[in-house]
C-alpha positions as CSV (number, residue, x, y, z in Angstrom):
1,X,76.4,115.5,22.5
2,X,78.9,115.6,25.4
3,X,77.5,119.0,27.0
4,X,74.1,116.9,29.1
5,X,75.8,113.6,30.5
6,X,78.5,116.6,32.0
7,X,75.7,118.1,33.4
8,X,74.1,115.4,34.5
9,X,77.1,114.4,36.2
10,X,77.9,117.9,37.9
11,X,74.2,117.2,39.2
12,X,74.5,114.4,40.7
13,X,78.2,115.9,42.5
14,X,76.5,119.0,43.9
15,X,74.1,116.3,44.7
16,X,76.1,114.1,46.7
17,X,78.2,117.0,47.8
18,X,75.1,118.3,49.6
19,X,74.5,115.1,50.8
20,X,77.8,114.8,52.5
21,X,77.1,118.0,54.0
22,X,73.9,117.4,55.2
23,X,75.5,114.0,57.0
24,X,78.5,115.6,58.3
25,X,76.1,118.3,59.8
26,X,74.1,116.1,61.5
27,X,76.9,113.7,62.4
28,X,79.1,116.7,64.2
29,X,76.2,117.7,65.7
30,X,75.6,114.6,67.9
31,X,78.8,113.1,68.3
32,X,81.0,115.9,68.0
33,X,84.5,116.8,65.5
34,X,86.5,113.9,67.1
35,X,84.2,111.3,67.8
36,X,82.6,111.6,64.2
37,X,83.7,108.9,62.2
38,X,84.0,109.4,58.7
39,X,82.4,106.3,57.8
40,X,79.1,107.1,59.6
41,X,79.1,110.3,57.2
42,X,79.4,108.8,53.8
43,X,76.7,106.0,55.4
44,X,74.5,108.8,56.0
45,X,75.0,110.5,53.3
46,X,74.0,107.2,51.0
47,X,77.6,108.0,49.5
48,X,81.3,106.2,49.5
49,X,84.1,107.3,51.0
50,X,85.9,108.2,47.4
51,X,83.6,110.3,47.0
52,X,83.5,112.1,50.6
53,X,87.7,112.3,49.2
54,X,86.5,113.8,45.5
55,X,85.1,116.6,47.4
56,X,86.6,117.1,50.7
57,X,90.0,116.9,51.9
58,X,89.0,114.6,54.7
59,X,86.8,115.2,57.9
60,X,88.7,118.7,58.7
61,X,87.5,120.0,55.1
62,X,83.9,119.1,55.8
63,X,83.5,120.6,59.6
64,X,85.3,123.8,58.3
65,X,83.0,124.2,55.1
66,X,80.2,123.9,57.0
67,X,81.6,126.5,59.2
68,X,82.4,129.1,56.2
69,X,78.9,128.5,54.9
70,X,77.3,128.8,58.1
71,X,79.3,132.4,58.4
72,X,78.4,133.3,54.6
73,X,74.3,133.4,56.0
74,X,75.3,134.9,59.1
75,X,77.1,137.6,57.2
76,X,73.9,137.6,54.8
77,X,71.7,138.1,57.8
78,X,73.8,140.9,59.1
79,X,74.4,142.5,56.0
80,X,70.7,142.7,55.0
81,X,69.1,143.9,59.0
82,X,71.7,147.3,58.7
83,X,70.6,147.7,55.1
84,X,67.3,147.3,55.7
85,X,67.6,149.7,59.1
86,X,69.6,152.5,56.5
87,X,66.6,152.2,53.9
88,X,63.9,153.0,56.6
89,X,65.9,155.9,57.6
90,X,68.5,154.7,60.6
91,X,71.9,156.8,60.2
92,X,72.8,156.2,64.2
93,X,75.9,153.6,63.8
94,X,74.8,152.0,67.4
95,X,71.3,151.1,66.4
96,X,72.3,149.9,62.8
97,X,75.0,147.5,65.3
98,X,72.3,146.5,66.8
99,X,70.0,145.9,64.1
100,X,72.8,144.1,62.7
101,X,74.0,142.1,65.9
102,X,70.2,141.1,67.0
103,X,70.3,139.4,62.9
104,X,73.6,137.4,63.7
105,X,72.1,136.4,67.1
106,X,68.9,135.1,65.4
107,X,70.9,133.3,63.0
108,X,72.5,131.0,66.2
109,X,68.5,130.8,67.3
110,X,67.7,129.4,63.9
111,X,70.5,127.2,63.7
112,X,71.0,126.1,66.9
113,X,73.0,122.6,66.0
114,X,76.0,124.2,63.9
115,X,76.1,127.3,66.7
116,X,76.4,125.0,69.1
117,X,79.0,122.8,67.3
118,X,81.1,125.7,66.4
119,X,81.2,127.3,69.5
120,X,81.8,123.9,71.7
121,X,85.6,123.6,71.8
122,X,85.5,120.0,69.5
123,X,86.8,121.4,66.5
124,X,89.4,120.4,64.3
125,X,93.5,121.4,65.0
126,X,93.6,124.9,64.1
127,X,90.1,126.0,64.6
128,X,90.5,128.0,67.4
129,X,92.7,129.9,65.4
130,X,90.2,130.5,62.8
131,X,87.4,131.5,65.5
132,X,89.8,134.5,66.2
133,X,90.5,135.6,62.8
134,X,86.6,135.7,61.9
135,X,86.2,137.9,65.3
136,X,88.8,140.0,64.1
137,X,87.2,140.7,60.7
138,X,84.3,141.3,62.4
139,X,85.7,143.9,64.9
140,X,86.8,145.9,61.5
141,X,83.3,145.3,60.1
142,X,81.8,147.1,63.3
143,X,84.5,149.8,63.3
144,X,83.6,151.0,60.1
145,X,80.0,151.6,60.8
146,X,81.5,154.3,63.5
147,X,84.1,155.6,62.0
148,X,83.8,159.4,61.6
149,X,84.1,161.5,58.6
150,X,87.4,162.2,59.8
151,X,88.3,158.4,59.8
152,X,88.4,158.8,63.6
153,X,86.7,155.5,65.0
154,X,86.4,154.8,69.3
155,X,88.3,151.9,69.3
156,X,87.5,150.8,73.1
157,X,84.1,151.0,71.8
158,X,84.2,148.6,69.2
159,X,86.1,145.9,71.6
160,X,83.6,146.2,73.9
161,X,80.9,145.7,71.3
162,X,82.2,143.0,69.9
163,X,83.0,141.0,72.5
164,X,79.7,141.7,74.4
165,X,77.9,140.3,71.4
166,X,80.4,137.2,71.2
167,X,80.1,136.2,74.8
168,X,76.1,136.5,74.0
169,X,76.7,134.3,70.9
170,X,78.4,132.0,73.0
171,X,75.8,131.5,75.6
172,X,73.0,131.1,73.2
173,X,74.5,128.6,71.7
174,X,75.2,126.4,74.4
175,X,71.9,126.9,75.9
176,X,69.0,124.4,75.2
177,X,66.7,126.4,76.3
178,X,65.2,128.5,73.6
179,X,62.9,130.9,75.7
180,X,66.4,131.5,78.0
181,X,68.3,132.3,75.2
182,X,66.0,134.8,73.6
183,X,65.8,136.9,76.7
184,X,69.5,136.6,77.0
185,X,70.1,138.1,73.8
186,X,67.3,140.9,74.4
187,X,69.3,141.7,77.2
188,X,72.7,141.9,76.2
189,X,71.3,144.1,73.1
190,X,69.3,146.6,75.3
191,X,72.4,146.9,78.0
192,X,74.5,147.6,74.3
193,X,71.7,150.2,73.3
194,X,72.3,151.6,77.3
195,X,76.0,152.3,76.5
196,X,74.4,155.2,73.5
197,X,75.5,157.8,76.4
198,X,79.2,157.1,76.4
199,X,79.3,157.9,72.2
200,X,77.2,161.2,73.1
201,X,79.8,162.5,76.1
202,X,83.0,161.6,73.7
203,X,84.3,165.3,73.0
């Protein structure tokens, strides 16, 4: 008897848990981390503030869920564009980075409002902090697609990849010009795919 008002209740949280997200989102997005008012989200969101406090430890909590969630697709994207590049054949680690790299950048072309917002400076206390750990997982993410058999991986290589894509990642977010920021990615990928020569004279 007890088992369908339970879920009926779990429901309606994800529900309103989604909605908070959806406000915060969309409230971040225009007025930025510390001009958003908590009390325009829960309006949005057709929800109270308790219940912004049930789910989320306050304003902080929602801007950096959004944030993890945002990264969980972005790793998705990435993750399925160097499988997909393996199952049709690709062994080169460069072009799988790339396969994978041109995926993350489309990601910030699809979801231009939280690429934007996370890459804008208005975050909460700490954020920045969190920016260079989630590079820094990245980096080892890249490294092993060239490490060696020997375990041997080109270090200086996978700096310079990595923070050539996330200089590109940071310009086509800020960019409102879609057409701009396409052609800027394009680029930065095919001057990446140019630096295939260095791997080939390493002794």
């Amino acid at each position: 008897m007890s088992v369908e008002p339970v879920s009926r209740m779990s429901d309606r949280g994800a529900a309103t848990r989604s909605a908070l997200l959806a406000a915060a989102r969309e409230v971040f997005s225009e007025a930025g981390f510390a001009q958003a008012a908590v009390t325009d989200i829960v309006a949005k969101a057709g929800a109270s503030v308790g219940s912004l406090y049930h789910h989320f430890s306050g304003k902080a909590d929602l801007y950096l869920t959004l944030f993890g969630e945002f990264q969980s697709r972005q790793q998705e994207r990435t993750r399925e564009a160097v499988h997909r590049a393996r199952d049709l054949g690709e062994s080169d680690p460069m072009r799988m980075f790339i396969a994978g790299a041109r995926a993350y950048l489309d990601g910030c072309l699809a979801e231009p409002d939280l690429s934007r917002l996370f890459v804008s400076g208005d975050g909460p206390p700490g954020f920045d902090r969190v920016l260079r750990d989630r590079l820094r997982t990245w980096a080892r993410r890249n490294a092993a697609l060239f490490e060696t058999g020997d375990g041997d991986v080109d270090e200086a290589l996978v700096v310079v990849l990595t923070g050539a894509v996330s200089g590109a990642v940071s310009e086509v977010a800020l960019s409102e010009d879609d057409e701009a920021s396409r052609r800027l990615a394009d680029d930065v990928l095919a001057i990446i795919s140019s630096m295939e020569s260095r791997r080939e004279r390493k002794p």
